[in-house]
N, C-alpha and C positions, 0 to 999 in steps of 0.2 A: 284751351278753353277760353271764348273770350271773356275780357274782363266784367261782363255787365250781368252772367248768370252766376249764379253758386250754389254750392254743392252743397246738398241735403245731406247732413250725415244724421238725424236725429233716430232713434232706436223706439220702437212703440215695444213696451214690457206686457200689451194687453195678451193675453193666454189665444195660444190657436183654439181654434173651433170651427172642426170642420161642417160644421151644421150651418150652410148658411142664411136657411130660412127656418125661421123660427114661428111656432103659428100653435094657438091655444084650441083646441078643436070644438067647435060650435052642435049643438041638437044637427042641424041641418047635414055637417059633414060625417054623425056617424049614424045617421039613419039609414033604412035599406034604402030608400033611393038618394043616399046623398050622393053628392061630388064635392069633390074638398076643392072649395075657392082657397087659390095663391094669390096669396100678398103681390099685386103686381110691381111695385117699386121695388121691393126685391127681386121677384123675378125677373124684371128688368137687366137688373143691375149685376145680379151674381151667376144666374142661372142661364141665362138666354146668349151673353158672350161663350160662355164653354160649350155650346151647342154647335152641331156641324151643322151647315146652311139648306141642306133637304130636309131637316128635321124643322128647323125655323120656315122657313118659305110652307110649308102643309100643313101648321098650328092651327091654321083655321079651316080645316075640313076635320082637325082631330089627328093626331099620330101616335100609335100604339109607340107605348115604354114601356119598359121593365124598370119593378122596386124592387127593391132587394132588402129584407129586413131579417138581420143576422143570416141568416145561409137560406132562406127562404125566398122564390125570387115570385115574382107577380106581374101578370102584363096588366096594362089599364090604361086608359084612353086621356094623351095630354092634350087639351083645345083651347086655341083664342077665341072666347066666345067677341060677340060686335061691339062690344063697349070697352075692349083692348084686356076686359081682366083674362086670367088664365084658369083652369079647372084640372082636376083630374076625375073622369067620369067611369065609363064603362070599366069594371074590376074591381073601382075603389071600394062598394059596399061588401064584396066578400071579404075584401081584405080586412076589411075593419070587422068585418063577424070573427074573422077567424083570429087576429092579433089580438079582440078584447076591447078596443078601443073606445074611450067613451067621454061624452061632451064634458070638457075641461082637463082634457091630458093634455100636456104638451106635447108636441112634437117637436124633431128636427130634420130636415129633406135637404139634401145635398145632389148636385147631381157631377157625376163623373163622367167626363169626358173620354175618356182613356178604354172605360166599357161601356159609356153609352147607356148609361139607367140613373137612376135615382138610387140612391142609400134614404133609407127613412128609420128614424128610430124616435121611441118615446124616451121622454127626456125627465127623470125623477127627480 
């Protein structure tokens, strides 16, 4: 090592949490025709690195995912709309009829790399 870097050993004690967008649901995202706008700076940040590169490079024509919320899974349409924010459109308003969902629940959307979908869960 040479002598002019150093070694990080500090320990962060903050609690895992695998939820890493975190988003308070608006009138708009659980109406029948909403789409749930993503925090883009998070999505940025946590979500768009764990993604394989054909799913990135089509975000702006829209690319079918799957949510998965407890054993229940759901396709629904992820899109970069033109002003770079993200959405989840086509599927989101059943989902949200059938989970219950409603303006001021929290949520938490993670997405997994490994299967390729979304984990979304309300957050109590």
């Amino acid at each position: 090592m040479a002598q002019d870097q150093e070694l990080n050993l500090e320990l962060d004690l903050t609690p895992y949490d695998p939820r890493v967008i975190k988003k308070t649901l608006s009138d708009t995202d659980v109406s029948q025709q909403g789409k749930l706008n993503l925090p883009r700076q998070d999505f940025e940040n946590f979500i768009i690195p764990e993604m394989a590169g054909d799913i990135i490079q089509n975000l702006g024509n829209g690319v079918k995912v799957k949510v998965l919320i407890y054993e229940e899974e759901y396709i629904v349409t992820l899109k970069r709309k033109s002003n770079r924010s993200y959405m989840l459109s086509a599927g989101w308003p059943a989902l949200v009829k059938t989970n219950g969902f409603q303006t001021n629940d929290l949520i938490g959307l993670c997405w997994v790399s490994s299967s390729s979908r979304f984990y979304l869960q309300r957050i109590i």
